[in-house]
C-alpha positions in Angstrom: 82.9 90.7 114.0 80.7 93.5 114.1 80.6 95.8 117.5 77.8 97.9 118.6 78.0 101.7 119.1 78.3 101.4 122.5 80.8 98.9 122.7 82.9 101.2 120.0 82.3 104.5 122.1 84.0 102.2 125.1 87.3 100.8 122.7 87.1 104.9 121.9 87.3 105.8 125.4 90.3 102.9 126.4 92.4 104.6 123.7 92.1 108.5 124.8 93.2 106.8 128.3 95.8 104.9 127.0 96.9 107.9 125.1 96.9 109.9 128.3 98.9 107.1 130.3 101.5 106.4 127.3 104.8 107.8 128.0 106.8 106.7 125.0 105.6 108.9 121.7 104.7 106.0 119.6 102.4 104.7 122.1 100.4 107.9 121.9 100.5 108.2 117.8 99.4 105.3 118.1 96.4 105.4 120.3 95.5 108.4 119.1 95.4 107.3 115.9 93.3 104.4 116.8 90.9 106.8 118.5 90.5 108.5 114.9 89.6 105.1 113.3 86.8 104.7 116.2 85.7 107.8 116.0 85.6 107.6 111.8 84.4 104.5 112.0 86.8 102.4 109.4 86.7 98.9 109.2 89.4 96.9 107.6 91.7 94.2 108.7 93.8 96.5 109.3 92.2 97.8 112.4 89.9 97.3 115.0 86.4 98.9 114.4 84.7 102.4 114.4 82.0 104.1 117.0 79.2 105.3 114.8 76.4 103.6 112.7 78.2 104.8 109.3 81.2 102.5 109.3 82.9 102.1 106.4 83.2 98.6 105.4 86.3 96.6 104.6 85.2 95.9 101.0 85.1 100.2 100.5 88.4 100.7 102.7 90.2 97.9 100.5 88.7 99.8 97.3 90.4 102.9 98.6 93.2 101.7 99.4 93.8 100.0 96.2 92.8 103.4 94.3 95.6 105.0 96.1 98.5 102.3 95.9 97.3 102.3 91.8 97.4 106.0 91.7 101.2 106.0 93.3 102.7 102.9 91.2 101.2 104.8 88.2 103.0 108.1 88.9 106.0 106.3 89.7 106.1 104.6 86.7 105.5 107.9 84.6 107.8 109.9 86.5 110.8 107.3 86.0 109.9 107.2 81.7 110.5 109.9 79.7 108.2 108.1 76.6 105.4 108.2 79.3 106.1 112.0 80.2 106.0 113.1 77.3 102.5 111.2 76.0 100.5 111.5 79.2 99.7 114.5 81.0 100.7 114.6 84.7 97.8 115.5 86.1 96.3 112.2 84.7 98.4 110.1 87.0 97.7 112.2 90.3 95.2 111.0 92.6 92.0 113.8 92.0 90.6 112.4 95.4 86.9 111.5 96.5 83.9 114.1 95.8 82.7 115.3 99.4 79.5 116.3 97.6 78.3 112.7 96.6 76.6 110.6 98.7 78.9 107.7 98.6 82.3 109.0 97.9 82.1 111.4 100.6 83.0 108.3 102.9 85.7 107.0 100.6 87.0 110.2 101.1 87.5 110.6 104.7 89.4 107.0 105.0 91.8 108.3 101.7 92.7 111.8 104.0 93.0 109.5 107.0 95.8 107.4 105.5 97.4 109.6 103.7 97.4 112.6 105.9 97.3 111.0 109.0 99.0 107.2 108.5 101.5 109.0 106.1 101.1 106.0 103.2 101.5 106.3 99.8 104.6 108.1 99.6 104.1 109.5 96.3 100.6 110.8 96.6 101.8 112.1 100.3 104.5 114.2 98.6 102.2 115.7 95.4 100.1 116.7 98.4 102.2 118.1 101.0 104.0 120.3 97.8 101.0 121.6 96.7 101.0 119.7 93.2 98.0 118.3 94.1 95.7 120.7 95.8 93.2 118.4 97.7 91.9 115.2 98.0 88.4 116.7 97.2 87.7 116.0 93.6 85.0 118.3 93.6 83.4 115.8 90.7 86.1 116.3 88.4 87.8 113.5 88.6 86.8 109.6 87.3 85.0 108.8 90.0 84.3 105.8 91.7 83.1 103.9 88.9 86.3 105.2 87.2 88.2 104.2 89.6 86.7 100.7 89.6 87.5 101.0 85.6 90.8 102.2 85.8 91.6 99.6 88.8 90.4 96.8 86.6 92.6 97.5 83.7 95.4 98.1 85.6 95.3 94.7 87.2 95.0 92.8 84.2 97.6 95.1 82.4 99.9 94.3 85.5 99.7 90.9 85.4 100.2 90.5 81.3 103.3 92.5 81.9 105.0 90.7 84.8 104.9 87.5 82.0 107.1 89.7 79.5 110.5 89.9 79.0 110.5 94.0 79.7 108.6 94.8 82.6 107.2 98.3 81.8 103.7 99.1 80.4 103.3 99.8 76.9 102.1 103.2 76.0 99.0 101.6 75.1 98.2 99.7 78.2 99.2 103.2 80.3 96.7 105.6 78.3 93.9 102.6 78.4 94.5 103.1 82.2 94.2 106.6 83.0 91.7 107.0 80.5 88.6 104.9 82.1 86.1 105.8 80.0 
């Protein structure tokens, strides 16, 4: 269902209120942070809807999100085996981010800071960020990209799925340098 701007300025509105009458702390987190996703505009099923004309749809929201949750099951995976630390550099399975100078990403990016930063998910990509490992969530074009990302989210499902019908659960070298290398 798809609101107008006017009827997501009002939903905006009904949360700072809320926010303001809320005397347990969660109540307000929680308003507030529903005030952000109005405000931003994010659409997923995950919430209700956003206040200006440049939503984000659910289709880019569930990209991100996958990007992220890939990005964190990857780094777990090569933190936790020393065969993959030692053949894949580290900065290969960090999340580079979004580039706020393109057109497209730069709205990828916002909904990425807004649930890491402000949702607190993706605990591994939370913690590279909040210790400085990785600097930003502004890739500044030096990262894969979105089409990379599509790339590396592709492989990664199919490579997922072969291994979850083998005996030993763990990506081959192979399949994990296939992954981070989209191109």
């Amino acid at each position: 269902m798809s609101l107008t701007v006017y009827q997501r300025q009002v939903l905006l509105n009904q949360h700072k209120i809320l926010e303001m009458l809320s005397k347990e702390i969660d109540d307000k987190e929680y308003h507030k942070m529903m005030q952000e996703v109005y405000q931003s505009g994010y659409a997923y099923d995950n919430f209700e809807h956003g206040p200006y004309k440049d939503e984000r749809s659910e289709e880019d929201c569930k990209f991100v999100y996958e990007v992220i949750n890939m990005y964190d099951d990857l780094y777990f995976y090569w933190k936790s085996n020393e065969e993959l630390k030692s053949n894949v550099d580290k900065y290969k399975v960090m999340f580079s981010g979004f580039d706020l100078n393109d057109g497209y990403e730069h709205k990828l990016y916002s909904f990425a800071k807004f649930l890491i930063k402000d949702l607190g998910k993706f605990h591994d990509t939370r913690e590279l960020l909040e210790s400085g490992e990785l600097r930003e969530l502004n890739s500044h074009g030096s990262g894969p990209g979105a089409r990379g990302y599509r790339l590396m989210l592709s492989k990664f499902k199919k490579y997922n799925d072969d291994r979850m019908k083998r005996e030993i659960k763990d990506f081959t070298i192979e399949e994990f340098e296939d992954i981070v290398n989209p191109y």
